[in-house]
N, C-alpha and C positions, 0 to 999 in steps of 0.2 A: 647453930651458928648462922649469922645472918651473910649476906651472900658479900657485903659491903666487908667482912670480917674475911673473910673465903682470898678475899681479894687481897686486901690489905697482907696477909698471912703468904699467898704467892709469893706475892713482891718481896717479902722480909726472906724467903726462902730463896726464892732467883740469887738474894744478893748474899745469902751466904754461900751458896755455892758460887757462886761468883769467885769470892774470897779464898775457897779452899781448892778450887781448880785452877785461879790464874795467884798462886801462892807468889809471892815476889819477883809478879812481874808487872811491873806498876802500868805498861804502857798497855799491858790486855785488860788488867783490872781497870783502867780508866775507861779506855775504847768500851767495855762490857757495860762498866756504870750508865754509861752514855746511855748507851742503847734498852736498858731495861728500862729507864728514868724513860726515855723517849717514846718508847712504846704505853708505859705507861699514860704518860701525859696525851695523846693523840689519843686515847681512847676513853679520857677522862669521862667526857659527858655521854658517853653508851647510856642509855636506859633500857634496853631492848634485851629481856633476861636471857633470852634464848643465844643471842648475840653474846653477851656478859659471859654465859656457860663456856661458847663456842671457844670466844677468847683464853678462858681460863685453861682448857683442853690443850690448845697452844701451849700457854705457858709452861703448865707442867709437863708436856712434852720436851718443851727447850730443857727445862730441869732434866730432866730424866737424861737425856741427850748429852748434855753435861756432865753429869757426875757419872756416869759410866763408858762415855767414850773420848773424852778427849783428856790426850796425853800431855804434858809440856815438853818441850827439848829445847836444850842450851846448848849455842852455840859452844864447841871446845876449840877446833881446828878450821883452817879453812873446808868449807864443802865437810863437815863432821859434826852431826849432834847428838847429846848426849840427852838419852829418855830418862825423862823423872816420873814414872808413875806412883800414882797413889795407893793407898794398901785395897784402897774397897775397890781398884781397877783390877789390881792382882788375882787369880782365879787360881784356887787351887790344884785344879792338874795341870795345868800349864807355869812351868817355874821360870820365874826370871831370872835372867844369867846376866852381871853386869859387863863381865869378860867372856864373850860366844867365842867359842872354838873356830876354827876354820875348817870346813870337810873338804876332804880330798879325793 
């Protein structure tokens, strides 16, 4: 795969995780779009492969960064948000409780 393909495939990646981590919230999905497009574009004329590689390291970094650690929360209450994690965030020995007990 050529390194032009490598890139291209980033990009298409960045933005669907994008999609599946900022799930209906149009105003991070935007802010996000922004920002990949942006990054992209500033670095359009790299020719420097070593550079090009470094870059890519980055990105897939952000990716990774993304899909396993951030959460969404919705506003319910004043000063109260409510987590919506994902199932591939969910870790099996650790269970999620939507209703946490109080200890005493």
């Amino acid at each position: 795969m050529s390194q032009a393909a490598k890139v291209l495939q980033l990009f298409k990646t960045l933005h669907r995780t994008r999609q599946q981590v900022f799930k209906n919230d149009t105003r991070a999905l935007e802010a996000a779009r922004i920002k990949i497009n942006e990054e992209f574009k500033s670095n359009k004329s790299e020719t420097s492969p070593k550079k090009i590689e470094e870059l890519m390291k980055i990105g897939s970094d952000v990716e990774l960064l993304l899909r396993t650690s951030v959460i969404q929360g919705i506003h319910t209450e004043h000063n109260t948000l409510k987590l919506v994690p994902r199932k591939d965030l969910l870790i099996e020995n650790v269970p999620y409780c939507d209703a946490p007990t109080q200890k005493q």
